[in-house]
Steps between C-alpha positions, in 0.01 A plus 500: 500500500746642276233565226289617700741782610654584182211728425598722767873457468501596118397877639781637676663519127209540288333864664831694409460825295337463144498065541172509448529257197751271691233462760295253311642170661331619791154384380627179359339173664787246406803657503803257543692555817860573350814529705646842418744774636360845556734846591555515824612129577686229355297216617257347272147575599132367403375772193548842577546498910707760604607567885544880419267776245582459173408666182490374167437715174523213214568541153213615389460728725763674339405413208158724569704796658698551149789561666867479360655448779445281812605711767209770376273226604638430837511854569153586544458267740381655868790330629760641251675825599669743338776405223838681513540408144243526193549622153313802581699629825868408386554737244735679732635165640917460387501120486133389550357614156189304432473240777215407645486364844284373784459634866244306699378628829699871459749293589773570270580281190819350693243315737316358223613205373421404205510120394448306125369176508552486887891621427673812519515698143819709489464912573454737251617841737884427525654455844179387615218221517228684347370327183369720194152345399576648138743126464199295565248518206151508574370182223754264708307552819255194594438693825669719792456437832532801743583441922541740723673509818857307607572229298896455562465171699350320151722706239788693668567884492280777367198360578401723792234666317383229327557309119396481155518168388449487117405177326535464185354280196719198484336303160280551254379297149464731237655873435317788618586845355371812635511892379397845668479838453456788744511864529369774696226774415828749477692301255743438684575165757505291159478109652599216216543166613558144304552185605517124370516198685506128437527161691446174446508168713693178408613189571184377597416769724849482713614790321430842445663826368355823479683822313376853406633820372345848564580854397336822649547882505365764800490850322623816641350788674570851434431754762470771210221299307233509815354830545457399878881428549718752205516792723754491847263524781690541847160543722736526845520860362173587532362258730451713846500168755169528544311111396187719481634737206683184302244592204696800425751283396269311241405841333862559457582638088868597600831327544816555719756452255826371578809742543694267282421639178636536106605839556721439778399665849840727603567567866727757616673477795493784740845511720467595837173408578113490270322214314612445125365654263231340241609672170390333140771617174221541241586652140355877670763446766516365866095481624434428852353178555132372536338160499216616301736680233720258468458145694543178298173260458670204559160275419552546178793265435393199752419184454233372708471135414865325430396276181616195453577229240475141586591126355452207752553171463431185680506097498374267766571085461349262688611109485400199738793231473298337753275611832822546708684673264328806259702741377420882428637808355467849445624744290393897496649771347404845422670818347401826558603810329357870683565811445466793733494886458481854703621842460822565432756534752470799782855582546607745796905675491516325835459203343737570267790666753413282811365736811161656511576843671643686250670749700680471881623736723521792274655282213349353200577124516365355150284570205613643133755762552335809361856544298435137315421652138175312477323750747330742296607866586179602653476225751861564555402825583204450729737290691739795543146716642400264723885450664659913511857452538574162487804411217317262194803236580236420808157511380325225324162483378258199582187361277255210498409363102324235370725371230252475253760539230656095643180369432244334775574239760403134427577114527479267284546177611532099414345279815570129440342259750593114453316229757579153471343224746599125512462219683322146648185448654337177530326205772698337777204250604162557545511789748874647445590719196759752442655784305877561399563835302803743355338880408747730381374860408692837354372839406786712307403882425702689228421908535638759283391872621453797306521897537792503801824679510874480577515779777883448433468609184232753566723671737739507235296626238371808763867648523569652155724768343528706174807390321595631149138644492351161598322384806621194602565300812753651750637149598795402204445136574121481520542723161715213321214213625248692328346739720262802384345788706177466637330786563224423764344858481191517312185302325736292179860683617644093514627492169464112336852413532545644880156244568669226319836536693363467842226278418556162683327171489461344796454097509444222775536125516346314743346112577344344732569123575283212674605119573305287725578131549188331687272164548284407754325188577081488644213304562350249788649416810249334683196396612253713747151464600416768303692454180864451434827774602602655173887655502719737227862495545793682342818678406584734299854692405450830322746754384487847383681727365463820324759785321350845430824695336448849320727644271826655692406867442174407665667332797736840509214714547656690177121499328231791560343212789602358802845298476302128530844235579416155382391187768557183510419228734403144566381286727365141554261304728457147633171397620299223644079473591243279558143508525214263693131474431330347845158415466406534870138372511207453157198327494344592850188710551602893453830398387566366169857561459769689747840495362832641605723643298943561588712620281880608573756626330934506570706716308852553476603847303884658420392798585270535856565146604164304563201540560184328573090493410239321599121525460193280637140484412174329624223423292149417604199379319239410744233494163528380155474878389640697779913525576648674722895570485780736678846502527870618590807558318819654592693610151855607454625688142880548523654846337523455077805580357462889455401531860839359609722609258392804290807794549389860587340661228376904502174624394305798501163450775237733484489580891295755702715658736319570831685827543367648149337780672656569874534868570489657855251717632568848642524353802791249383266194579567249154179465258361457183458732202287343186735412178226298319426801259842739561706228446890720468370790631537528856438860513087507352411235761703719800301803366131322475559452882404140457665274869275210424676158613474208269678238727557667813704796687702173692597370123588865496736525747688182399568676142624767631754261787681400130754780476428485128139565461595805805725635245278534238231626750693749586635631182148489339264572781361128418521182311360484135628249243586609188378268186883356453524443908166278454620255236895517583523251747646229526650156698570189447387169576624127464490137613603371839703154517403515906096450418328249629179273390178627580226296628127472516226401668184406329158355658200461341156369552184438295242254383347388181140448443326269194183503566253172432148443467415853532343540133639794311802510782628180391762671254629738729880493643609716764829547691581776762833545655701722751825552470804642684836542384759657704897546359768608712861555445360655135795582276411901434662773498392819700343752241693850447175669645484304791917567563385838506192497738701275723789758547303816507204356724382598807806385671690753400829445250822339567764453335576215613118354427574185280216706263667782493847351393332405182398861399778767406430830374711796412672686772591802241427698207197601358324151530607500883262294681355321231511143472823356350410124543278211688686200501270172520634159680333148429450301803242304661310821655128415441180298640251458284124397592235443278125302554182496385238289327426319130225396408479286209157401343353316157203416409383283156111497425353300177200717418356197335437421897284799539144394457381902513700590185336228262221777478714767353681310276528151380808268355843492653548767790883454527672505822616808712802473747602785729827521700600773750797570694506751782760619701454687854836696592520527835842613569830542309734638751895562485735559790794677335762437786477366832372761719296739270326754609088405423557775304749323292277225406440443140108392498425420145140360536272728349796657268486500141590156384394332852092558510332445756261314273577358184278223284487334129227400366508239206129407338521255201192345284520245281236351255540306203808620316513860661706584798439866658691610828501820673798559775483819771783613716375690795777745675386681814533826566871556647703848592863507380636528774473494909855627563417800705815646363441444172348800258265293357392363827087415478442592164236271394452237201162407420369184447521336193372197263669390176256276278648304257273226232570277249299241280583168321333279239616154414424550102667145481514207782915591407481898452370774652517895512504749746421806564596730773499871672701598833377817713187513314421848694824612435559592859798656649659586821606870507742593770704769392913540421717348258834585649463221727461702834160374587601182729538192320376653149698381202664768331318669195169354565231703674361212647640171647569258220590184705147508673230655275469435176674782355470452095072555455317295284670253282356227232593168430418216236673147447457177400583125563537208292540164578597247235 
């Protein structure tokens, strides 16, 4: 019986994505029943049976895709979602240069866990569990396996999305050495990859070792070498909020330029009342100031793609003392050197004196004094104009400057990742065998950063005097450390010595640590009618611990960024499971095999205390080539160490406030004026008449309840943000020792169909499954947007509106009613539910079995495989907080990186010594967002297919070449922006990096030997 059902067992591994080659052991007639364990179960089953979907891309797969890096690969699966982290979206990142990460289901890479050999690997993202695929090389894989859906009862936390379970190649006689080359049509994205590896087995077959070296390199990216990304393209500008008129956007030929710019943008205070004044100090004299005159391109100093510089290393031993006792080892290490770059620092005098308003009730509070002898007399004297009667002691002049003159901003950094894996395996009797392991993991990341300031010493250097003829800094004891004016006024007015004086680098230390003690025993444990009980049981002590400590001016705040304070934290876990296999009935008419499936899991953590998961399945095969199977998990994943004990750090959000725009009408009822195109100038949109309502007259009204946003209302006659107001707020956000685990809820159901004695459908394997995965008690924390909508909604505001204690703004000066902060806190908030439908299909065809082609041409036909796998979104919905609003809802199917419907195609043909494959990745057409408050809310994405094709020929039975091209139509996703402001766009990209191939067409060549 268990021959006869192999056939159909062997497909719920072999349809996955691009396995087309792997699927060959489906047509074999005598295949030995071997006891194996798949992902997704510790107990030894018959071939490939597995009680839940899984995927498999094998190694070569991979080897046909060309790709670098493993995670790639796993990425353009249907069931992939977006990653947080690639080389091409964490240019901007401050500690994440260069990693390259996972997130199955949209799920978030923290509920994707991610397993070697059936064991955890240690992270790469400090403070976290989130592996980077850059530590695993690709020509180590034997094969991944890919499950979806709750998995915690079987391997413990993180696994509520599903795992990636990467198997490596554990022996080999002979050394293999392989070589590639890759770049793209731009000549840029230069790929270089080399690799040897050897093995050997001894003693008579007990033994076996296997060790090999690799080095690689990922090329840069710069923004200023693509005529599609050099220029600054802000499209929210001139982008009406219309979906209809998004084209104008795409015939766009000019850029908002930031503010922050070489020559220094001046403001002068007005006291008693008035915006600042935009004033430039050019060698003519003081120039009012214009974006098109005089805004910075920022594009042209970014780095799109972080390179990176590689050397890995790894050893595997095998040795079998005897068949109760083998012992194994592993050994991986990898160092990684990256290097990131952007523009140089935007630096702001609030920044540099503390406060943003620069003037309060009547008095100046901060800026450069106007008598510090580095202000240049005409400034000094536009000051004066703009302030009649006010004494010099109390004015002060503000500016905004890129400090082009300190150089740009960058990281370089030194990633080490050691792994090392021992332990005993071996028989206990005929039916009993077990496992007894020690895996200890760290991840240490050295970063030294470029192109940032002392604002200590800054403010020092502002304050300057003549003295005997010589301008020099007005502070005697910053003048005997060294200090020299800096004169911030003007395009190259920082002399050399005043930029090498406050120039600062900035440095970080952190590590990441992983120990997990485990063994487990399975096997038989008796007798049924319709086969025997098989059981897993285990335990398992793991303990992590992580330090992520910047340099102390850093931790201060005393930079030109947000003061970041160091965390550290630890924690461990105790755990014990089990597993049963009950075969319930086999061998009856309509019902070949019904087995039951238990798993359970006990954990004991130092931080939340225990928790528990649990999942069952059924399985039923009524036919030799029909299965059908469902089942239920509950999942837990308990906070990571940054969740629980990261300190409150600031940033800078970009936020839309929902009051940009409130006015009254004449008849004093609150409404809207539009900003979109008048942005700072309150009085053209008054004049033009224009009352339309973007979010309501009841939104309105709750502005105008905050005495703040009255005040400004009334002095102005409504509410338009200035530029500065826009991108000057900020909060702060941090870890919460109080969280508690989340947990899921998976169930799926499906069936598998192999097909016999139906001709031509013979080679066909088919799986379908629904799934539903539900998480509540999400870790999250409430977005700055939605802290906004939730305290001026419909309701009305209140102060005393937990939203609304989480957003300050300024109750004075000229900024009065603009936002001052919005404060984010972690806790579990959300509910997340997701479901849908894969589809998984492969087909293999000899066309030496097709009579009808003999005709057209004779010889050798070769054989044709086909593999596709679809997936059918159905819903991706997030509950931010317990009682949203429907209108708070975050619905994410149908969204850019969450299509609707989403497919790869992988077609390979083989005959003789020739290999050609041709892969397409289908993305449905998505908008970019459905958050009715959002400005981009609607705006569509078109569909789109990315073909990539490669071919091999064996010119030896050991060596063969390759040769390959990626996006062969050299399509690309246009959306617009490269400021980041489009949701979930990485900055300086005009398109989305981290879903759609973003680099054009590329070209690669290599070779393997095998000696």
């Amino acid at each position: 019986m268990k021959v006869r059902r192999q056939y159909l067992l062997t497909s719920s591994m072999l349809i996955g994505v691009m396995s087309a080659l792997s699927a060959t052991p489906v047509l074999a007639q005598d295949v030995a029943v071997d006891e194996i364990v798949v992902t997704g179960s510790r107990i030894a089953r018959p071939n490939l049976d597995a009680p839940t979907p899984v995927t498999v891309i094998d190694a070569r797969t991979i080897e046909a895709t060309g790709a670098v890096n493993t995670g790639d690969v796993i990425r353009t699966l249907p069931a992939a979602g977006v990653s947080s982290i690639t080389p091409t979206n964490s240019g901007f990142q401050t500690a994440a240069n260069g990693i390259t990460t996972v997130d199955l289901r949209n799920l978030g890479e923290d509920r994707t866990l991610v397993l070697v050999n059936g064991r955890r690997f240690v992270a790469g993202l400090v403070g976290t569990q989130v592996v980077d695929f850059n530590t695993i090389p690709t020509e180590l894989v034997e094969r991944v396996d890919v499950v979806t859906g709750g998995a915690s009862a079987t391997y413990g936390s993180d696994a509520l999305a599903g795992v990636v379970n990467i198997i490596t190649k554990k022996d080999i006689d002979g050394l293999i050495v392989t070589g590639q080359y890759g770049l793209s049509e731009r000549g840029d994205d230069e790929e270089i990859k080399f690799s040897v590896t050897g093995g050997k087995t001894f003693h008579e077959g007990r033994g076996s070792f296997l060790v090999s070296a690799g080095y690689q390199e990922l090329g840069s990216i710069w923004a200023k070498d693509r005529a599609d990304q050099g220029l600054a393209l802000d499209a929210v500008d001139d982008y009406d909020g219309d979906p209809a008129n998004y084209d104008l956007i795409r015939s766009q030929t000019t850029g908002l330029f930031s503010s922050y710019t070489p020559a220094g943008v001046v403001e002068i205070p007005r006291i008693g009342g008035g915006s600042n004044l935009l004033r430039v100090v050019t060698p003519s004299g003081v120039q009012p100031y214009s974006n098109a005159a005089f805004g910075y391109n920022r594009q042209a100093q970014r780095l799109l793609q972080v390179p990176l510089e590689q050397g890995n290393f790894a050893g595997y031993l095998n040795y079998e003392f005897n068949p109760s006792a083998r012992f194994f080892a592993e050994l991986n290490y990898v160092k990684s050197k990256l290097s990131s770059q952007i523009e140089p620092t935007p630096l702001g005098s609030d920044q540099v004196y503390g406060a943003f308003a620069f003037c309060e009730d009547g008095t100046c509070a901060n800026g450069v004094p106007i008598t510090s002898a580095i202000v240049p007399e005409a400034l000094r004297a536009a000051v004066r104009t703009a302030n009649p009667g006010v004494a010099d002691d109390d004015l002060v002049v503000g500016f905004r400057r890129r400090l082009t003159e300190v150089g740009n901003r960058g990281n370089e950094i030194d990633r080490d990742t050691f792994r090392i894996v021992t332990g005993f395996e071996g028989d206990l009797g005929e039916n009993h065998a077990y496992e007894l392991s020690i895996n200890y993991g760290r991840t240490e990341d050295s970063q030294v950063s470029s192109g940032d300031i002392d604002a200590n010493r800054f403010r020092q250097a502002l304050d300057a005097v003549v003295v005997n003829g010589q301008t020099v800094c007005a502070d005697p004891a910053a003048r005997a450390a060294g200090c020299v004016p800096l004169n911030p006024f003007g395009e190259g007015s920082i002399s050399a010595e005043a930029a090498d004086y406050v120039r600062v680098p900035t440095s970080r230390e952190a590590f990441v640590e992983q120990l997990v003690v485990g063994g487990f025993l399975r096997g038989d444990l008796f007798e049924l009618p319709a086969g025997r009980v098989g059981y897993a049981a285990g335990a398992e002590y793991r303990r992590e611990r992580s330090h992520d400590v910047p340099d102390l001016l850093t931790q201060l705040g005393q930079t030109s960024g947000n003061a970041t304070p160091a965390t550290r934290g630890k924690f461990d876990v105790a755990e014990v499971y089990g597993e049963l296999r009950v075969p319930l009935l086999a061998d009856l008419p309509f019902v070949q095999a019904l087995d039951l499936n238990l798993a359970g899991r006990y954990s004991n953590y130092s931080t939340v205390g225990d928790t528990n998961a649990y999942a069952a399945s059924l399985e039923y095969q009524p036919v030799n080539w029909l299965k059908f199977r469902t089942q239920f998990a509950k999942a837990v994943r308990a906070p990571n160490i940054s969740e629980l004990y990261s300190p409150a750090s600031q940033d800078f959000p970009g936020v839309n406030d929902p009051c940009a725009g409130v006015t009254r009408t004449a008849g004093g009822q609150a409404a809207f004026f539009n900003t979109r195109t008048n942005i700072g100038d309150p009085s053209a949109v008054l004049a033009s008449g224009v009352n339309a309502s973007t979010v309501g007259n009841a939104v309105a009204s709750a502005c105008l309840a905050d005495p703040a946003v009255a005040a400004r209302v009334a002095r102005d006659g409504g509410f338009a943000l200035t530029q500065i107001e826009q991108q000057g707020v900020t909060g702060f956000d941090g870890g919460n020792p109080d969280l508690k685990p989340e947990e899921g809820d998976s169930f799926t159901v499906g069936f598998l169909l192999n097909p016999r004695g139906l001709g031509l459908l013979d080679n066909l394997s088919l799986s379908v499954d629904y799934y539903v995965i539900k998480i509540k008690d999400r870790i999250t924390t409430i977005s700055e947007d939605r802290l906004l909508t939730g305290c001026y909604g419909p309701a009305g505001f209140n102060a005393a509106n937990p939203f609304c204690s989480a957003v300050g703004r300024f109750g004075t000066g000229p900024q009065v009613g603009a936002l001052e902060f919005v404060n984010q806190v972690s806790d579990n908030f959300a509910e997340t539910d997701t479901r849908g439908w894969d589809v998984q299909v492969s087909y293999r065809q000899n066309l030496d079995d097709l009579g009808f082609l003999d005709g057209l041409y004779g010889g050798e036909k070769g054989v044709l495989t086909a593999s596709l796998a679809y997936g059918y979104l159905e819903k991706l919905t997030t509950t931010p907080f317990e009682g949203a609003d429907p209108a708070d809802l975050i619905r994410d199917a149908g969204t850019v990186g969450a299509p609707t419907n989403e497919w790869t195609l992988n077609l390979i043909y083989q005959r003789g010594p020739v290999q050609m494959s041709w892969t397409t990745q289908y993305i449905d057409e998505v908008v970019v967002t459905k958050d009715v408050n959002d400005f981009y809310y609607n705006v569509p994405l078109e569909a789109k297919a990315f073909h990539n094709a490669q071919v091999r020929w064996d010119v030896t039975e050991k060596a063969n070449v390759y040769l390959g091209v990626d996006n062969i139509f050299d399509e690309y996703q246009f959306v617009g922006g490269t400021s980041g402001l489009v949701p979930a766009q990485t900055t300086g990209w005009t398109t989305y990096p981290d879903i759609y191939d973003a680099i054009g067409r590329r070209y690669y060549a290599g070779v393997r030997v095998r000696f």
